[in-house]
C-alpha positions as CSV (number, residue, x, y, z in Angstrom):
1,X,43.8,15.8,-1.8
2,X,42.2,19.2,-2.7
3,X,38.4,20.3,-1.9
4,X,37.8,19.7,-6.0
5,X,39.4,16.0,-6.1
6,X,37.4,15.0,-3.4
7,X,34.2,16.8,-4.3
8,X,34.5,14.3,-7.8
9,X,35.3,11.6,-5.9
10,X,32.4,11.6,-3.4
11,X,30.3,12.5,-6.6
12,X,31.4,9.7,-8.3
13,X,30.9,7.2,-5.2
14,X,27.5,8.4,-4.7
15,X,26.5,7.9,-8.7
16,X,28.8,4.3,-8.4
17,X,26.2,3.3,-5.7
18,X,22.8,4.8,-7.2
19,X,23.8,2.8,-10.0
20,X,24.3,-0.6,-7.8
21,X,20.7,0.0,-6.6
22,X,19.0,0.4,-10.0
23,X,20.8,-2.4,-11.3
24,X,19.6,-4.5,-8.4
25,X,16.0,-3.4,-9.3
26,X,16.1,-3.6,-12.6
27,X,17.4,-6.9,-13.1
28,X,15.0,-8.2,-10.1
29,X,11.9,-6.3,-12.2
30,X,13.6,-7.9,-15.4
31,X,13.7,-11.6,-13.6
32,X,10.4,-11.3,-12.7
33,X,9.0,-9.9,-15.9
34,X,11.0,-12.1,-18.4
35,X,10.4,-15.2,-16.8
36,X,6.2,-14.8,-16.1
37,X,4.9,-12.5,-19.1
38,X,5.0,-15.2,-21.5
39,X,2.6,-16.9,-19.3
40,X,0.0,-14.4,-18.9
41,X,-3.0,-14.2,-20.8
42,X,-6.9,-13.6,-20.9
43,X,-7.3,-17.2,-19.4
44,X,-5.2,-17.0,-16.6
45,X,-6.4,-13.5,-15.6
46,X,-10.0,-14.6,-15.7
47,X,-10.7,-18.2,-14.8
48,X,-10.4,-19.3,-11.0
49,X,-7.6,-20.8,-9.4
50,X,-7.2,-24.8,-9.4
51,X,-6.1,-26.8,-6.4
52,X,-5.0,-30.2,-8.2
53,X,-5.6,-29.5,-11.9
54,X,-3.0,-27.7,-14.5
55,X,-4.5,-24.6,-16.2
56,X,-5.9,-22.2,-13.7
57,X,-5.6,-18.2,-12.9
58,X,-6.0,-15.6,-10.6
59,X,-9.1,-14.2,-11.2
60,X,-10.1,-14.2,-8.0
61,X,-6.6,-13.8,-5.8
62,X,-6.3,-10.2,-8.4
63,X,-9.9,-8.6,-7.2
64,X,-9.4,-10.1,-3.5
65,X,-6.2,-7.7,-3.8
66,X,-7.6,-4.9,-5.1
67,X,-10.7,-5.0,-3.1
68,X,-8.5,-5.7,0.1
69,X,-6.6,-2.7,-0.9
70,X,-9.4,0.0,-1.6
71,X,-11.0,-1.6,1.8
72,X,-7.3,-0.8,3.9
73,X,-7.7,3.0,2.3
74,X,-10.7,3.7,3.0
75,X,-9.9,3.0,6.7
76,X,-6.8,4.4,7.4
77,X,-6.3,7.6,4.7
78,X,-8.7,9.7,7.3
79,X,-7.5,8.5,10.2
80,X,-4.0,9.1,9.1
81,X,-4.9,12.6,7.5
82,X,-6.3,13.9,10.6
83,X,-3.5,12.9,12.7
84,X,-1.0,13.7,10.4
85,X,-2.6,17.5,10.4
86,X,-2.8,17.2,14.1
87,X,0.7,16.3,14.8
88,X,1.9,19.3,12.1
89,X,-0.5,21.9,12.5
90,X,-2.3,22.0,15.9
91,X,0.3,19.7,18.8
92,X,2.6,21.9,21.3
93,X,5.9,20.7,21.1
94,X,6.0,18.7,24.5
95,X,6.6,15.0,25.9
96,X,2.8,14.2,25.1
97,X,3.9,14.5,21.2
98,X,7.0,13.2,21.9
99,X,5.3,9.9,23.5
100,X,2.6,9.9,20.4
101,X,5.7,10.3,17.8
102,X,7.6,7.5,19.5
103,X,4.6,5.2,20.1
104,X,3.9,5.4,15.5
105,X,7.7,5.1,15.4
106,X,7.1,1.4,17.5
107,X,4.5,0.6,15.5
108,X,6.0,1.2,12.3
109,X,8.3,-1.1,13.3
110,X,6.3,-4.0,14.0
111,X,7.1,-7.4,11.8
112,X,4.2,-7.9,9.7
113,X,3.9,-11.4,11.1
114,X,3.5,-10.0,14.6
115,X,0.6,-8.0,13.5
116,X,-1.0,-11.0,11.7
117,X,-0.9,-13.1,14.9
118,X,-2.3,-10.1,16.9
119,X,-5.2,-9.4,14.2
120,X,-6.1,-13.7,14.4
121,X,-6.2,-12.6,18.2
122,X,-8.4,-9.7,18.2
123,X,-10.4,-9.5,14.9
124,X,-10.8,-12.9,14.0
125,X,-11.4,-14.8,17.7
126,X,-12.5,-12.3,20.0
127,X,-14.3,-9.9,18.1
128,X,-15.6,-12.7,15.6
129,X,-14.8,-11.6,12.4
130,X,-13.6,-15.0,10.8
131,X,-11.5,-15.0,8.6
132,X,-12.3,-12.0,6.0
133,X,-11.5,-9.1,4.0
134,X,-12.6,-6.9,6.9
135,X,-10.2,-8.5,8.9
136,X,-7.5,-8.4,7.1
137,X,-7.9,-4.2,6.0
138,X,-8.0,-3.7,9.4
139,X,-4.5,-5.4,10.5
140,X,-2.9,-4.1,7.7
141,X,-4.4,-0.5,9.1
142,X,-2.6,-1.7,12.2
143,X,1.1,-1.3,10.4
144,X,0.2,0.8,7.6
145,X,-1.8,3.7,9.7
146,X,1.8,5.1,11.2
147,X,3.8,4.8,7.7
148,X,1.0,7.0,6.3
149,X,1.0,9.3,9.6
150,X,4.2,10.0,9.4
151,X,4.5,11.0,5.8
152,X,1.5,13.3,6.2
153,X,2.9,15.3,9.2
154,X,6.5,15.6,7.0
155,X,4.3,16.4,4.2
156,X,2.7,19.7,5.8
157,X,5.2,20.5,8.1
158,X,7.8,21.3,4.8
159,X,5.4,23.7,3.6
160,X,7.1,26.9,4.0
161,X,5.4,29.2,6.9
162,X,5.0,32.1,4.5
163,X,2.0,30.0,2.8
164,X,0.3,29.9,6.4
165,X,1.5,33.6,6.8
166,X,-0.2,34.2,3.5
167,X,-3.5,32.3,4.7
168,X,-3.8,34.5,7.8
169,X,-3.3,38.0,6.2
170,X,-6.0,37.1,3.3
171,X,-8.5,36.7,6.6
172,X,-8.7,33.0,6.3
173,X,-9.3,31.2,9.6
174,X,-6.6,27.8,10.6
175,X,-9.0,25.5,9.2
176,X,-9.3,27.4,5.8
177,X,-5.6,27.9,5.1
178,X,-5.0,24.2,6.3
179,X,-7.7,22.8,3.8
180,X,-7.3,25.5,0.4
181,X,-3.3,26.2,1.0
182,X,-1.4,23.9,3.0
183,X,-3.1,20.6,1.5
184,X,-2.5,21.3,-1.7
185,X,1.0,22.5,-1.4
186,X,1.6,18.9,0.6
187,X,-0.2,16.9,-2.2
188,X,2.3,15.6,-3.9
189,X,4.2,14.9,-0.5
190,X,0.9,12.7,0.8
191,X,0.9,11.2,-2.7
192,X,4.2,9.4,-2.3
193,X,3.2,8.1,1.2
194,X,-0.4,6.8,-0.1
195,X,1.4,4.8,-3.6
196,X,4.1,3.4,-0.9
197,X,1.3,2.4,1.8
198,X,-0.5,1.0,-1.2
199,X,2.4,-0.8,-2.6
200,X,3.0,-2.6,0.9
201,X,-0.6,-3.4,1.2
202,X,-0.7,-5.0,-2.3
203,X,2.5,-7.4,-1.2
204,X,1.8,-8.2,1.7
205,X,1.4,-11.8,2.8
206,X,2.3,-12.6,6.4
207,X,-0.4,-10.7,8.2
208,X,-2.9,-12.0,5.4
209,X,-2.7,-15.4,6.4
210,X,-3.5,-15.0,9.6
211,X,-6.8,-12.4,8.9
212,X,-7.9,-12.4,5.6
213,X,-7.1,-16.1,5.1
214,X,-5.9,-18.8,2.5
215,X,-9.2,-19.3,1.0
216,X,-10.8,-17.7,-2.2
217,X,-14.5,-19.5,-2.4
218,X,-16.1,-19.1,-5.5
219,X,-18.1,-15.7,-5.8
220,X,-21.1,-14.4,-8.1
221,X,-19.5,-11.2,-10.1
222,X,-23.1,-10.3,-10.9
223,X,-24.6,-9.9,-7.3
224,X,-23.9,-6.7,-6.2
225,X,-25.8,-6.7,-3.0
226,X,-22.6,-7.2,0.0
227,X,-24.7,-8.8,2.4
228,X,-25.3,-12.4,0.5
229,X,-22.3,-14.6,1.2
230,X,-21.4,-15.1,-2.7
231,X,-21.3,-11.5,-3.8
232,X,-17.6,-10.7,-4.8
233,X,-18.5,-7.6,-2.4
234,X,-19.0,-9.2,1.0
235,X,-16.2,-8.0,3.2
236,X,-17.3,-10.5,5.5
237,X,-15.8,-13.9,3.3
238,X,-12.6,-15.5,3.1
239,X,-10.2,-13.9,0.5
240,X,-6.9,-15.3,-0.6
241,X,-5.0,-12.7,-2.1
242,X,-2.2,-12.6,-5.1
243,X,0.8,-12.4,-2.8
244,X,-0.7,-15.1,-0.3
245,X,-1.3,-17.2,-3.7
246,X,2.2,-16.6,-5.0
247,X,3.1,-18.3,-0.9
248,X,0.8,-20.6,-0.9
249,X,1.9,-22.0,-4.6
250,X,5.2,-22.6,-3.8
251,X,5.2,-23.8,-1.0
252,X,2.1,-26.4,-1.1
253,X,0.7,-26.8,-4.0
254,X,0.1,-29.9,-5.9
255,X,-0.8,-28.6,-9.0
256,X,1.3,-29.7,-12.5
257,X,2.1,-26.4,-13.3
258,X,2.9,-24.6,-10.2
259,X,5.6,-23.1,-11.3
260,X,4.1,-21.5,-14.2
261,X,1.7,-20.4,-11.9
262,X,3.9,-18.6,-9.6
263,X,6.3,-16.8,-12.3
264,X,2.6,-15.7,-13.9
265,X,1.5,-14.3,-10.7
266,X,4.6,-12.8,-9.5
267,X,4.9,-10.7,-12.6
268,X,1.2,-9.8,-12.4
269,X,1.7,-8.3,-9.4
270,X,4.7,-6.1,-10.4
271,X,2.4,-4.9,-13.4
272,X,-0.7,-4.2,-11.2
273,X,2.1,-2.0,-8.4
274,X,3.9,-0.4,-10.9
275,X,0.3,0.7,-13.3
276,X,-1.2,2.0,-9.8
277,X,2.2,3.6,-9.2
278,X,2.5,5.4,-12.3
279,X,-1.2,5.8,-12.4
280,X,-1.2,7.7,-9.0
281,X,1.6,9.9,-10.0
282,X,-0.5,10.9,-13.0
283,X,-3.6,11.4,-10.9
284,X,-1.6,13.6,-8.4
285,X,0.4,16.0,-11.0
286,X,-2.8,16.4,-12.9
287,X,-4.7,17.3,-9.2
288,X,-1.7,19.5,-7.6
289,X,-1.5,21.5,-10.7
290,X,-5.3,22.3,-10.5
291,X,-5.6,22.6,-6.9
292,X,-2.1,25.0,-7.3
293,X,-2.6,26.9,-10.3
294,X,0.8,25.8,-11.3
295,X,1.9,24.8,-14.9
């Protein structure tokens, strides 16, 4: 076989199996979709979740989600961000880095259940967090924090050198070319990481359980103030999130229409992933080509 058959053939394996994988996905996304949009409507989105009646939503289980999400952010973005720059930008190449490289690798790795159980241990006995929202942003910080790490050092370190060449011989001090060059050239690298960190934190379930809770108590949308136990803003209460809900539903609920419930709530949380996904990628094109100057 000659260099061109072969080149076609490998070509045409490698389409032949890209094609497997979004078939996979899109009949999973289609499943979903198909079998729970009929089901969703203003109702179910707004009213509050029932435990032995038919007819309730997710009102609750979607903002617990969200909240839990900007909450797990907030926390590890700047933490990750300064190590990520850190690790790219300002560590020797020696066995200390190669010890703090391995040690995110090890974490990465950790089965979300494991860092459930470790977050009941910590945040919600020892250190007497209860089960809450704060609890469970940090344990997801636990597994997300070196996901997010990692991107952001791969991030800067594939900016070309001759942008930090270019910093240096315009005058600008490390910190300068790292914050008005470097950054923006990694944006829409750090981007990626941040809608696939979110994307985890959205479905996750396991290390919920254990942290945040299987709970939603009824909250006051109006109070504002965080520190009374029924604001919808008290990090410190119980929250049951949409993929815990989706769990818990199917596996013990008594409800009449569980099922319905489930195939609604499954598919609104493919919407909600997929609307902050393509919402982020907006948001970053739109913010790399105005940090960038580029067209």
């Amino acid at each position: 076989m000659n260099a061109k058959k072969s080149d076609k053939l490998a070509t045409g394996i490698i389409y032949g199996l890209v094609g497997i994988v979004v078939t996979i996905l899109i009949s999973l996304l289609g499943y979903i979709l198909y079998n729970g949009v009929p089901d969703i409507n203003w109702h179910f989105l707004t009213s509050e979740a029932q435990s032995f009646s038919a007819g309730g939503g997710v009102r609750d289980q979607l903002f617990n989600s969200l909240y839990l999400l900007i909450l797990a952010l907030i926390i590890s973005f700047p933490i990750a961000l300064g190590a990520g720059i850190y690790l790219s930008e300002y560590a020797k190449d020696n066995w200390i880095t190669d010890i703090i490289r391995t040690s995110i690798e090890v974490l990465s790795s950790l089965p979300s259940v494991v860092v459930g159980l470790f977050g009941y241990l910590l945040l919600v006995i020892q250190l007497n967090l209860g089960f809450s929202i704060l609890a469970g942003a940090i344990a997801l910080t636990f597994f997300n924090l070196p996901l997010l790490t990692r991107n952001i050092e791969e991030s800067l370190s594939s900016v070309p050198d001759l942008q930090r060449e270019a910093g240096t011989s315009l005058g600008l001090s490390g910190w300068k070319t790292i914050t008005k060059i470097i950054l923006p050239m990694a944006l829409p690298g750090i981007l990626t990481g941040l809608i696939l960190c979110s994307g985890r934190i959205f479905g996750e379930a396991a290390a919920l359980i254990y942290t945040a809770g299987q709970s939603a108590p009824s909250v006051d949308y109006g109070n504002w103030n965080p520190f009374t136990e029924t604001s919808f803003l008290n990090p410190m209460r119980p929250a049951e999130t949409l993929a815990v809900h989706i769990w818990k539903v199917n596996t013990e609920s008594v409800t009449p229409d569980a099922g319905v419930i489930s195939s609604a709530s499954s598919a609104v949380l493919i919407i909600v992933i997929l609307i902050f996904n393509l919402g982020a990628r907006y948001l970053g094109n739109k913010l790399f080509k105005k940090m960038t100057a580029a067209k």
